[in-house]
C-alpha angles and dihedrals in degrees: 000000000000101000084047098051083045092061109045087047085062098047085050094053090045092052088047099056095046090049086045081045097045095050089049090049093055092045091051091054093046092050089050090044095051091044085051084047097040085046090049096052089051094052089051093050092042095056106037101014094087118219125216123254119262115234123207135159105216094178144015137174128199112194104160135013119158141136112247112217099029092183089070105078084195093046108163096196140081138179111221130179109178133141124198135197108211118194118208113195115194096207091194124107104207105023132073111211124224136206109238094184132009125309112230143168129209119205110205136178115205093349093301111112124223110162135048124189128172109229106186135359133247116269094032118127142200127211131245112288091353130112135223121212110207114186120199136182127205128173131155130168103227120012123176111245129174097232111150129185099293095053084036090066094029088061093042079059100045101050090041088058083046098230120081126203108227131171119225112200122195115194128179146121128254133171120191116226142269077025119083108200115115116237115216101222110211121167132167113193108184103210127189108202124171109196120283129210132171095256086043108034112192108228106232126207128204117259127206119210133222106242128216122184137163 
């Protein structure tokens, strides 16, 4: 009876451990088979599900910002010299990104716009996972800006305080072949630049902008 006992105990355990084995071997499988599907999906998305640009500003440079005519409290002009390097990243791996409209950026102080500068020109693309950097330069002595009182006072203390808070706004259309939707561009970089000279240089850091698209 022993011997016997012994026996069928071990049969057990053996039936036990190729069952154990069998249903390892099939979790093991299904876990392989979902990782090929998950990778799969993510390669899918990657190459026809179109990401939106990226939008930074990796240099900018204020020369001159200053009210024209500083005896009128409501003065609606201001001489401006500034320059701007805008870098446009396409995030996407497979596919290049085209403009399908200009490319332009606003400059604005306390929402009131008072600068426009093209950055890039239809028909100009960028590669997959690649940037381009447009600079751009704008001045003028004497642009007529809807200031108002309340900008008016907000600028005095500003340049008194030597840094001024600006908006740049970069605005344009781009599609991603082979696909063929049109992609509204929308970007809004807030910048803080003191005024630079040659003998006092203003540091500039990079600035990442928040990005809308439709």
């Amino acid at each position: 009876m022993s011997d016997d006992g012994d026996f069928c105990c071990g049969c057990a355990v053996s039936y036990c451990e190729a069952v154990g084995g069998k249903v390892l071997f099939r979790i093991v499988c299904a876990l392989l088979i979902f990782a090929v599907l998950a990778t799969a999906v993510t390669l899918v998305v990657i190459a026809f599900v179109a990401r939106p640009a990226g939008v930074a500003v990796e240099d900018a440079v204020l020369g001159r910002l200053a009210l024209t005519d500083k005896s009128n409290a409501t003065a609606t002009s201001l001489a401006y010299d500034v320059s701007v390097a805008v870098a446009v990243r396409n995030r996407n791996w497979l596919m290049h990104a085209e403009h399908t409209a200009p490319l332009h950026a606003e400059l604005l102080f306390a929402g009131a716009r008072f600068a426009g500068v093209p950055l890039a020109s239809e028909g100009s693309v960028i590669r997959p996972g690649h940037s381009e950097v447009y600079h751009a330069a704008a001045a003028a002595d004497s642009a007529g800006v809807p200031l108002g009182s309340a900008r008016v006072a907000e600028f005095i203390s500003e340049s008194t305080a030597g840094v001024f808070q600006l908006e740049l706004k970069v605005v344009g259309d781009n599609k991603y072949p082979p696909r063929h939707h049109v992609h509204r561009l929308k970007a809004i970089c807030l910048l803080e630049l003191a005024l630079s000279t040659a003998t006092s240089p203003d540091t500039f850091r990079k600035v990442k902008c928040a990005v809308f698209t439709t």
